[in-house]
N, C-alpha and C positions, 0 to 999 in steps of 0.2 A: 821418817825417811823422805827425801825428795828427791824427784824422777824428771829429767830433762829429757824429752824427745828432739833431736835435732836431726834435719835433713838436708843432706847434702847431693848437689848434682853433678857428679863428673863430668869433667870436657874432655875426656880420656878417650880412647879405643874404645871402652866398651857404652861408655853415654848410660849408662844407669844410677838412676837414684839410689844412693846410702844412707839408709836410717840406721840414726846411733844412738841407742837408752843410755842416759848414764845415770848411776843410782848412785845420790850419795848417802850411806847409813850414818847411824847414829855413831856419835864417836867409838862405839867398841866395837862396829862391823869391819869388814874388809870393803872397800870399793872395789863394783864388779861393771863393766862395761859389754854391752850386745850388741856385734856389727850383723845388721842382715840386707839383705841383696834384695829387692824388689821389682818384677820383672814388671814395667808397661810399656805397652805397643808404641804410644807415642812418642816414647824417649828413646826409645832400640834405633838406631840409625843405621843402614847398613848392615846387621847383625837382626837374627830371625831367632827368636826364643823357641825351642821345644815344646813349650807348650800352648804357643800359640801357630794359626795356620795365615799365609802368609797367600794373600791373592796376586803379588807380585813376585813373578819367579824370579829378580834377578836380585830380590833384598833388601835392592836400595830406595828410598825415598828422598822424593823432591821436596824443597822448601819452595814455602808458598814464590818466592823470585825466580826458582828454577822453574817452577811450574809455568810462568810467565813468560819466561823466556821460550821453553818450549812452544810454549803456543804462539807467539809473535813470530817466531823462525816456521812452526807450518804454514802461519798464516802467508808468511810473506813468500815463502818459495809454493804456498798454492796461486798468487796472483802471479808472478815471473813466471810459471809451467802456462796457464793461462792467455798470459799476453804473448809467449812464445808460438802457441799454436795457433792462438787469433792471427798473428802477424803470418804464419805460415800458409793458411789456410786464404789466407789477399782481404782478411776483415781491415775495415777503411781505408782500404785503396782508394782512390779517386777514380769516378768513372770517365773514362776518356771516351770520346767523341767519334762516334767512326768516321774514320775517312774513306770517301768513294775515289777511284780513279775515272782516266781519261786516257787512251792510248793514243800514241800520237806517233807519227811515223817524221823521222827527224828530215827534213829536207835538203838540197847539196847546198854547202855551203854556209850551213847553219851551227852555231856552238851552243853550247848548254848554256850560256847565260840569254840568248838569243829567245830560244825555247822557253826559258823560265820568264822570261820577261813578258812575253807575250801572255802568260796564261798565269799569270801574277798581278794579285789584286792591291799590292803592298810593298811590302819590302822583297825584292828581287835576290839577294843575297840568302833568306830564309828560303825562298822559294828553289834555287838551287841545290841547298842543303836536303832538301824536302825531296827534289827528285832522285838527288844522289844515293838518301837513304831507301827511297822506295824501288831505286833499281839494282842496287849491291852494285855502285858505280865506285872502284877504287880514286879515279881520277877525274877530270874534267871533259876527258876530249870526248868527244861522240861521233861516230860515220855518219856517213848518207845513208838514207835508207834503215836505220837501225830501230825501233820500234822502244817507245819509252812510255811508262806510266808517271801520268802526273796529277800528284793529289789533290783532290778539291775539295772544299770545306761545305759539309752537306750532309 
């Protein structure tokens, strides 16, 4: 008599291995053929054997790629959460320089460019800009008598 073990692996639904004996007797026998079902953890995909206990509740298992992937994606949305709250919190901001003022009561007859000029060490134009932002000044013109801060580098 001779006995053939052959194993086969489905790519099917169920992903389990099929072992098939096939016996072939001597001429006066009948050929008799045994399909059985063999249950291992490694090959179950998806699918949770009865008599195995399964420490993932949801069944499924990753392939070693999926696994990769997972972790690449926590990885990369833990440094994006990260640099969201660094940036939120002012990590590397530049530190800027205080500025001191100088109050200065505007005299008749004098305009902002008049005032910036005098107490401008450079560009006269910046120095304008400089006073306008430090006094919430919509426009140019200024009164007599009106009291104005003007920044000085220090």
């Amino acid at each position: 008599m001779f006995e053939f073990n052959l194993l086969f692996v489905s790519g099917g639904v169920f992903n389990c291995p099929i072992r098939t004996v096939v016996r072939i007797p001597s001429p006066r026998r009948t050929i008799m053929s045994t399909v059985t079902l063999a249950s291992n953890n490694g090959v179950l995909q998806g699918f949770s054997s009865p008599f195995t206990s399964s420490t993932n509740p949801s069944g499924a298992s990753l392939t070693r790629r999926g696994r990769l992937a997972r972790t690449l994606f926590v990885a990369s949305l833990t440094v994006v959460l990260a640099a969201g709250f660094a940036a939120q919190s002012g990590a590397g901001d530049e530190v800027v320089a205080t500025t001191s003022y100088v109050s200065v009561v505007v005299p008749g007859g004098a305009t902002l460019w008049s005032v910036a000029s005098a107490y401008s060490t450079g560009d006269v134009q910046a120095m304008v800009e400089a006073i306008r932002e430090a006094n919430n000044l919509s426009g140019y013109d200024v009164q007599a008598g009106q009291k104005l801060r003007i920044p000085t580098k220090g």
